[in-house]
N, C-alpha and C positions, 0 to 999 in steps of 0.2 A: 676904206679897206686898210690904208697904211694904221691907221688909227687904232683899228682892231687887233692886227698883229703886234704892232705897241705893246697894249695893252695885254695879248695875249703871252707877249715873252716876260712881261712883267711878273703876270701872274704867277706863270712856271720859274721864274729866275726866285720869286718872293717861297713858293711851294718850297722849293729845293733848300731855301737857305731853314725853314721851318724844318724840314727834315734831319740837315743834316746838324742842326743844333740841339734838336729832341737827344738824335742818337748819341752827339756826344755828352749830353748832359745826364745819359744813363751810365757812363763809364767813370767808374770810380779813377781818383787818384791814388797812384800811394803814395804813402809818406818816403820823406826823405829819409834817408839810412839813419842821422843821427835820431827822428824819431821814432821812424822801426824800432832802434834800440830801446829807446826810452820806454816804447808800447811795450816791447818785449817781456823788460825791466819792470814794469805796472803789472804786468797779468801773471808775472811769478811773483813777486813780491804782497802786490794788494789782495790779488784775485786766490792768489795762492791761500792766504790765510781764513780764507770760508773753504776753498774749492781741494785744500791738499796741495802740499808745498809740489809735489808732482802732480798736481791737477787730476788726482785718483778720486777725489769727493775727501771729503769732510764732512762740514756743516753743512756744506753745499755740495752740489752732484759731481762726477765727475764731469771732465773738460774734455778728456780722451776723445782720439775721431773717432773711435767705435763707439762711445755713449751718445756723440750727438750726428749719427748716422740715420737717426731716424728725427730727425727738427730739421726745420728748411733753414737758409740761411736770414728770410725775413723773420722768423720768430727766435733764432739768436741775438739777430739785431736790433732788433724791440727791446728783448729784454736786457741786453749791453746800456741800453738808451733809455730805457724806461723803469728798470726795476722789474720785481716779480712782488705785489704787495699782497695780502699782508705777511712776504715771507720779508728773511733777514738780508735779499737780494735788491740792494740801493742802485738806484738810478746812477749813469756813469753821462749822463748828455753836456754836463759841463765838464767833465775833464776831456770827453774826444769828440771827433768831427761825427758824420755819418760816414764819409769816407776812412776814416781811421777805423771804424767798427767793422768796415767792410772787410775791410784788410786785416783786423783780428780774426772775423770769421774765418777767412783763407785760411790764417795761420793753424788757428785752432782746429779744422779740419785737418791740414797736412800735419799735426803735433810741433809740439813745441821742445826743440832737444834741448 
């Protein structure tokens, strides 16, 4: 019987650390402020020159939260990360994390002043 309970605390002590490493490993970081800036810096600068120096659309759509009110945050982040092919919308996965993307999303929702 001592055996079982052993084994049974084990189980739930082993459950628990599964748990509670899932859920942190769905929580984004953010970046550090001087790369906030930098990201900042990137998405007016790079993003701007398809998207409208004020991210109104260009070449490329607007950026505004009111345009991307109706995209969920994974298919912004796909295409931050992957590109939109055969449009003129190039993959960005070697300049940011997944976490950096995430944290564009945010921003790009709440606009960018």
């Amino acid at each position: 019987m001592l055996l079982s309970r052993t084994l049974y605390r084990s189980v739930l002590v082993a459950m628990g650390l599964i748990m509670v490493s899932s859920v942190t490993a769905s929580v984004s970081a953010e970046p550090s402020l001087e790369r906030q800036k930098e990201l900042i810096h990137l998405v007016k600068q790079d993003c701007g020159a398809c998207h409208g120096m004020t991210l109104k659309g260009g070449l490329g759509p607007s950026l505004l939260p009111e345009s991307l009110r109706n995209k969920s945050n994974e298919v912004l982040k796909q295409t931050i990360l992957n590109g939109r092919p055969p449009t003129p919308m190039p993959p960005w996965r070697k300049f940011f994390s997944e976490d950096e993307v995430d944290w564009l999303v945010k921003l790009l929702r709440r606009g960018i002043g």
